[in-house]
C-alpha positions as CSV (number, residue, x, y, z in Angstrom):
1,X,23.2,-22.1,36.9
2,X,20.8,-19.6,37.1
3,X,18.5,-19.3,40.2
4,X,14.8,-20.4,39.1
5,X,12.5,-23.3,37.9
6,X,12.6,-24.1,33.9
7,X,9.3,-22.9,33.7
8,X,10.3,-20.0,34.9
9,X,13.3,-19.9,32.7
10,X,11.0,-21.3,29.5
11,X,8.3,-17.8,30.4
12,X,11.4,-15.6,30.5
13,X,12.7,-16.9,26.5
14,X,8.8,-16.5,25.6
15,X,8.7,-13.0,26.8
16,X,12.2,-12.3,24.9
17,X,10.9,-13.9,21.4
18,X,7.8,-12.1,21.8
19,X,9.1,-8.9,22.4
20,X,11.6,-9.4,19.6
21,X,8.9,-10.8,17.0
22,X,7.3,-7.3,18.0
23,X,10.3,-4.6,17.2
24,X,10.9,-6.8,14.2
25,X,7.0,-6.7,13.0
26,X,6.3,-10.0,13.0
27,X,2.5,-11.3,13.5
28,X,0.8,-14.3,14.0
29,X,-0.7,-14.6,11.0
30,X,-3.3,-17.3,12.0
31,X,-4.8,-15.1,14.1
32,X,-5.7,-12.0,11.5
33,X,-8.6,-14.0,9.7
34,X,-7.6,-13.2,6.1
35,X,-9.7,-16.2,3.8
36,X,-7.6,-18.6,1.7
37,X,-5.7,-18.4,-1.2
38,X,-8.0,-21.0,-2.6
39,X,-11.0,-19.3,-2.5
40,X,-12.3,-17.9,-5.9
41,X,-13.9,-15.0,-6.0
42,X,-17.1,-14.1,-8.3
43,X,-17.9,-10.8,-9.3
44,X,-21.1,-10.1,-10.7
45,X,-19.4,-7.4,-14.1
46,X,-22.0,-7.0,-16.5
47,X,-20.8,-8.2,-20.0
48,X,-20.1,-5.7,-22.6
49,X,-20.3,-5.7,-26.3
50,X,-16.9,-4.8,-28.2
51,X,-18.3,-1.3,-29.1
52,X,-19.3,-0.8,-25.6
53,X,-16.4,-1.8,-24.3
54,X,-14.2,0.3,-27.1
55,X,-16.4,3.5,-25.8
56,X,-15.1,2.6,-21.9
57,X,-11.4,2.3,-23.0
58,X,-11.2,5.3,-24.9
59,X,-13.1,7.3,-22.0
60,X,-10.5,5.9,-19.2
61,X,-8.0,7.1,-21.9
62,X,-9.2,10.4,-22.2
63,X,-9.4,10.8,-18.5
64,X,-5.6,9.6,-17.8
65,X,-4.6,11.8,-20.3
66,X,-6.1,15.0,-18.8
67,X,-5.1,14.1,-15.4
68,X,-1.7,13.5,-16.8
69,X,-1.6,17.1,-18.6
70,X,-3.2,18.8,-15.2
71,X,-0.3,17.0,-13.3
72,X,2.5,18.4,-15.8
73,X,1.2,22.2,-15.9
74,X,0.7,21.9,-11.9
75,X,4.4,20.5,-11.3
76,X,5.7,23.2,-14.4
77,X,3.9,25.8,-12.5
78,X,5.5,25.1,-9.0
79,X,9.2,24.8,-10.6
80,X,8.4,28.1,-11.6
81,X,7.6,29.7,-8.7
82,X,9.8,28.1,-7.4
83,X,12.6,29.5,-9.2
84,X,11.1,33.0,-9.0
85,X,11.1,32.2,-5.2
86,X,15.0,31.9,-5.6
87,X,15.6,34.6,-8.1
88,X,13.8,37.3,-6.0
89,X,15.8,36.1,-2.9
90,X,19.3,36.6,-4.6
């Protein structure tokens, strides 16, 4: 038997869960003060007629679609250089 009181012994396999709750990123989650899953929450969105709300869709639209084409030339652009990088190496 080991040399020691069981408190002693019971601190010693609370140290060694705590450290491993720690490297294996566990939390308590009681303590972290997120609200319920029951709460409902109200937002205060002001109501739109179907025009209205047609004009907002098609504008969210528009703007996808030009981030989308920015994104392609800027990712065309850098394979090119890219490549140009590599030819002018060789």
């Amino acid at each position: 038997m080991a040399d020691g009181s069981l408190s002693q012994f019971k601190a010693t396999l609370a140290r060694k869960k705590v450290r491993k709750d720690k490297n294996q990123g566990k939390f308590n989650r009681k303590k972290l003060g997120f609200k319920s899953a029951d709460t409902n929450y109200k937002f205060d969105f002001p109501d739109l007629s179907e025009s209205e709300l047609e004009e907002v869709k098609t504008s969210i639209r528009e703007k996808l679609k030009s981030e989308k084409r920015i994104e392609t030339i800027v990712l065309i652009l850098f394979f090119l250089v890219g490549f140009l990088i590599l030819v002018y190496i060789n």
